[in-house]
Structure formats: C-alpha cells, structure tokens
C-alpha positions in Angstrom: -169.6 -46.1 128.1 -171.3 -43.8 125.6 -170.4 -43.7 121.7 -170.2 -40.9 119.7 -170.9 -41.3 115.6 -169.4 -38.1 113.5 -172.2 -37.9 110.7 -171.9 -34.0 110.5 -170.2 -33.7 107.5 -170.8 -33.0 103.9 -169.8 -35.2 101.9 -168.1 -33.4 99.2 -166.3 -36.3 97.5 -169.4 -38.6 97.3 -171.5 -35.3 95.5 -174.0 -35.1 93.7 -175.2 -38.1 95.5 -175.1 -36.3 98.7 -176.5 -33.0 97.5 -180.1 -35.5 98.0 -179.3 -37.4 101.2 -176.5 -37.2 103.7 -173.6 -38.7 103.8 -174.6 -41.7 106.6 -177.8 -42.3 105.2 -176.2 -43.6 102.1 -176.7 -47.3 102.0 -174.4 -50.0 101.2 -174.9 -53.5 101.4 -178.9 -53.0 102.2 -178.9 -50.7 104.6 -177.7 -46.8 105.5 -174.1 -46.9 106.9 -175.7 -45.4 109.8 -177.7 -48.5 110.3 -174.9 -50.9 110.4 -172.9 -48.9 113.2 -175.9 -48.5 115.2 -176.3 -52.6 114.3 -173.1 -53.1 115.4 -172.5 -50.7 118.8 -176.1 -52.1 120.0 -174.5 -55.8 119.7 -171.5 -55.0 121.7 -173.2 -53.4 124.3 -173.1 -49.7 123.5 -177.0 -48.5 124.1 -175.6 -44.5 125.0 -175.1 -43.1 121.5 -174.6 -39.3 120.5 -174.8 -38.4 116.7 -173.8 -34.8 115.4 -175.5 -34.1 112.4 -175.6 -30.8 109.9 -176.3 -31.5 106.3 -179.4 -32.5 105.6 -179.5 -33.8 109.3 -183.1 -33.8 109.6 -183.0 -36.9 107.2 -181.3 -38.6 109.6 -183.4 -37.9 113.0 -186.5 -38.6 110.8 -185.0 -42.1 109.8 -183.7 -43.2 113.2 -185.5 -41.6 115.7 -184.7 -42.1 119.1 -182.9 -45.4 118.3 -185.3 -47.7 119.9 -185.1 -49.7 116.7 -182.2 -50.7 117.2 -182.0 -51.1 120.9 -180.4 -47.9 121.6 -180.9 -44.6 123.0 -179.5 -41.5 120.3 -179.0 -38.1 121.5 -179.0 -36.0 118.5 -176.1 -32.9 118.2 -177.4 -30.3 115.6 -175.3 -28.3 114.1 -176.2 -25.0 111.7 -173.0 -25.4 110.1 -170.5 -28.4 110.0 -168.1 -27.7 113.0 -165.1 -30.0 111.8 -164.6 -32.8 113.7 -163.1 -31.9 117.4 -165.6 -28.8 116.9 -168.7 -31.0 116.8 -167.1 -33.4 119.9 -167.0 -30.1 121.7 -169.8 -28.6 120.8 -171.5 -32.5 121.8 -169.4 -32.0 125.3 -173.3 -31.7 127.5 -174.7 -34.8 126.0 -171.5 -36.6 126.2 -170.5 -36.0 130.1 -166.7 -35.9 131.3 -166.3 -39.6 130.9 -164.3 -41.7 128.0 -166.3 -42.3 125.0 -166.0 -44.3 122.2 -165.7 -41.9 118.5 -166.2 -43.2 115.2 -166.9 -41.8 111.9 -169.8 -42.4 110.0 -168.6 -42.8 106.7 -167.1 -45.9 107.5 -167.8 -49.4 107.2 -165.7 -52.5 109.5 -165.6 -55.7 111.3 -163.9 -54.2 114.6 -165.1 -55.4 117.4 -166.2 -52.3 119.6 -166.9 -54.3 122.6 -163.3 -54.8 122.5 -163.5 -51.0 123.5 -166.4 -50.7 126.4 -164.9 -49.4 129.4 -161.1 -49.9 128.4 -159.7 -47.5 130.7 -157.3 -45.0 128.9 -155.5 -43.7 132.2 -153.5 -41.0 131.7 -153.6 -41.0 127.8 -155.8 -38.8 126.2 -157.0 -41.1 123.1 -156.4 -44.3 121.8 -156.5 -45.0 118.5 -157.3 -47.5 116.1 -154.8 -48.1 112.9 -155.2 -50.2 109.8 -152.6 -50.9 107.0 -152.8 -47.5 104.5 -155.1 -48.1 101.6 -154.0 -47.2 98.1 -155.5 -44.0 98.8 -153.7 -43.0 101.6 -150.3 -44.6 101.3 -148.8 -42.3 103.5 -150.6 -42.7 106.7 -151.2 -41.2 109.1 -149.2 -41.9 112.7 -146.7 -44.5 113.9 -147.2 -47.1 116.1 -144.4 -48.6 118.3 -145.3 -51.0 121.1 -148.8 -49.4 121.6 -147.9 -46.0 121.6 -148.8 -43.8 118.8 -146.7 -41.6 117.5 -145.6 -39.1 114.2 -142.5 -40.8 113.3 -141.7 -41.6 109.4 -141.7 -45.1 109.1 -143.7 -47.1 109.6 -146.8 -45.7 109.5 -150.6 -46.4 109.0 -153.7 -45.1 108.6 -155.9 -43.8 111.5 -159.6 -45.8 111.4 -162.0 -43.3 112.1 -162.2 -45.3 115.8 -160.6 -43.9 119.0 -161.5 -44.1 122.6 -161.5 -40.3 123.6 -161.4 -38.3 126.9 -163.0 -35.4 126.7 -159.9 -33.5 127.9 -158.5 -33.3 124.5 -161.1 -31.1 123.0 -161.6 -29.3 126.4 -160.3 -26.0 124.8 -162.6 -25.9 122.0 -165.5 -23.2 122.7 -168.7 -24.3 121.6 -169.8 -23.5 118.0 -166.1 -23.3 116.7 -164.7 -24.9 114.4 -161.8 -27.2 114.3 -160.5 -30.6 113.1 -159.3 -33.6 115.5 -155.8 -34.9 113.6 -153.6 -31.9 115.0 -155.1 -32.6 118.6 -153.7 -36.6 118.3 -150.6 -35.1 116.7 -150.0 -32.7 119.5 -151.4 -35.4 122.4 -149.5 -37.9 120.8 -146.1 -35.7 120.1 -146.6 -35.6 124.3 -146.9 -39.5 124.9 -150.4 -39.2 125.7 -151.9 -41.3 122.9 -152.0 -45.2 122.8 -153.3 -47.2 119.9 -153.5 -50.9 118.3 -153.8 -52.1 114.7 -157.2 -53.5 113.7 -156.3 -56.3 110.8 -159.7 -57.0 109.3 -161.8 -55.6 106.9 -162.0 -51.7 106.9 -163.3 -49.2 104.4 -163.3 -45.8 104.3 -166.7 -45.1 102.2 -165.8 -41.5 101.3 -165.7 -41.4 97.7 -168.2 -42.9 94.9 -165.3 -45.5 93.8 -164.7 -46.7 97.3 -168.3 -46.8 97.9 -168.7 -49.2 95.0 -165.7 -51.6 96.7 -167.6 -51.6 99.5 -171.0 -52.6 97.7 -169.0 -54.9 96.0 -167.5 -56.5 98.9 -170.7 -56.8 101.0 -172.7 -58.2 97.9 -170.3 -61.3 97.6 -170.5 -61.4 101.5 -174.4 -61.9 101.2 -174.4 -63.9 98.5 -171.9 -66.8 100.6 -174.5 -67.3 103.0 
C-alpha cells in the first residue's frame, strides 16, 4: 500500500516562520516533521510514499531526496500553486495508481500506529477516517462517529486526524491542476454511508500554529528527556 503525505501547503498561521522554510521542514523535537512521518511509515512497512509539495518545495526534495535515508522510495508531486487538498490527491492520481492509499497531513505530529492501516481493505466505502477527541482549538469537531461509521450528525462529534485510508474514487472528478479541498468530499461520501472511521486515543497534535507548535516542542522535550 502506498502513502501519501499532504506537505503542499503554505503555512499561513505558522508565518513568518514559514515565509524561510516550508511548513514540513519545520522541526520539532530534533527533527523536521517530515522526518518523523517518514520515520514512522518506513517502521510500519510503508516504503511507497508520494509527497505533494508547492511552497518552497524545492527545500524539501533537496533535504530528502529520494528517501533512501530513511528506507523509503518518495515520488515527489510539484505543484506551481497550492491545489487544496483533494486538488493535490488528484493532481498525484499517476504516481498514486487506482489502489487504496494511506493520506496524512504533514503538519501533524502522533503515535498512531499506521501499520494498523496497510492493506485494510475499505470495500465499498470510499474513506476511512481517523478521529481524535476535539482539541481546545477545535471544539466543534468535525464528523460523528456511531459504531464505525462516520457521519455529520450534531452530537457527538470529534475532530478528523489528518489520517484516512483513501480510494482514489473520491477525488476521481477532480481534473488535474484544480483546485479543491477534501472535507466536503467526506461530508458528501459520508452523508451517503460510504465513509467508515475509528477514534485514535493517544497523543495527537495538530502543529499548525506557532503556539501549538511550542506544545508539541514541549511535549517531545519532556519525552526525550525520560529516557
């Protein structure tokens, strides 16, 4: 099973740190965020891994290279301008092939275990989600979850992970070099029954702004300084 890591993006709420470097090559604990995903996908037996990149991308291909570093193979998915998230899966859709892949976001850091993921068949859903409890920044959530089906009911709800299982069906009617975002397509695929999901209960962050960066940091300091 391949992985893809969204690392397209700007970074806007992280600037002017990211008017210098992009947004996965900021490091945290060490090391880039990028280098902990590609750390972590490598250990669960991901080796396939496609990375979309915009901003600053060059940075990034310069830094990791091919990925034989860390025991991987990168296909890299330029992009002039950002394409939104579904827009850069879509635009990805050659180096990515018609099967199931696993999609995370770069600007994330977690102890999910992906091999959890490899070769999980999704059947006839379209996606399958991961959730974690909404963070103080994002109290309202994002989808249901009832049994393990997603869903956009009120209550309860929690936050999507920035980690899904994806067919490449869903994006299917995006043409290549438009733009477009992936939450309405989980809203509409899961409004039709066709998403599944489960709840992830360790530690997630979503590294997106310079405060929640400095959690992080914070976090993964006391972490190295236990053993």
């Amino acid at each position: 099973m391949k992985a893809m890591i969204l690392a397209a993006g700007r970074g806007e709420r992280l600037r002017p740190l990211t008017d210098r470097i992009p947004k996965a090559l900021i490091a945290a604990g060490g090391k880039p965020l990028l280098a902990w995903h590609l750390e972590r996908l490598a250990a669960a037996g991901y080796r396939d891994i496609v990375i979309n990149v915009s901003h600053l991308g060059g940075m990034l291909i310069e830094r990791f290279g091919a990925g034989a570093a860390y025991g991987v193979a990168i296909q890299w998915s330029q992009e002039t301008e950002a394409l939104e998230t579904a827009g850069g899966i879509a635009q990805a859709a050659a180096l990515l092939g018609p099967a199931p892949f696993l999609l995370l976001n770069a600007d994330i850091w977690c102890d999910f275990d992906f091999a959890a993921l490899r070769g999980r068949p999704l059947g006839a859903d379209l996606a399958h989600l991961v959730l974690v409890a909404n963070p103080h920044h994002r109290a309202k959530g994002d989808f249901s979850l009832r049994g393990a089906r997603v869903g956009s009911e009120a209550s309860p709800r929690y936050t999507y992970a920035g980690i899904a299982l994806l067919s490449p069906v869903l994006v299917a009617g995006i043409g290549p070099g438009r733009k477009a975002p992936l939450a309405p397509l989980f809203r509409e695929a899961a409004e039709r029954g066709a998403v599944s999901g489960e709840i992830h209960g360790g530690l997630w962050f979503d590294a997106g702004t310079a405060d929640r960066l400095a959690e992080l940091q914070t976090l993964l300091q006391r972490k190295n300084s236990a053993t």
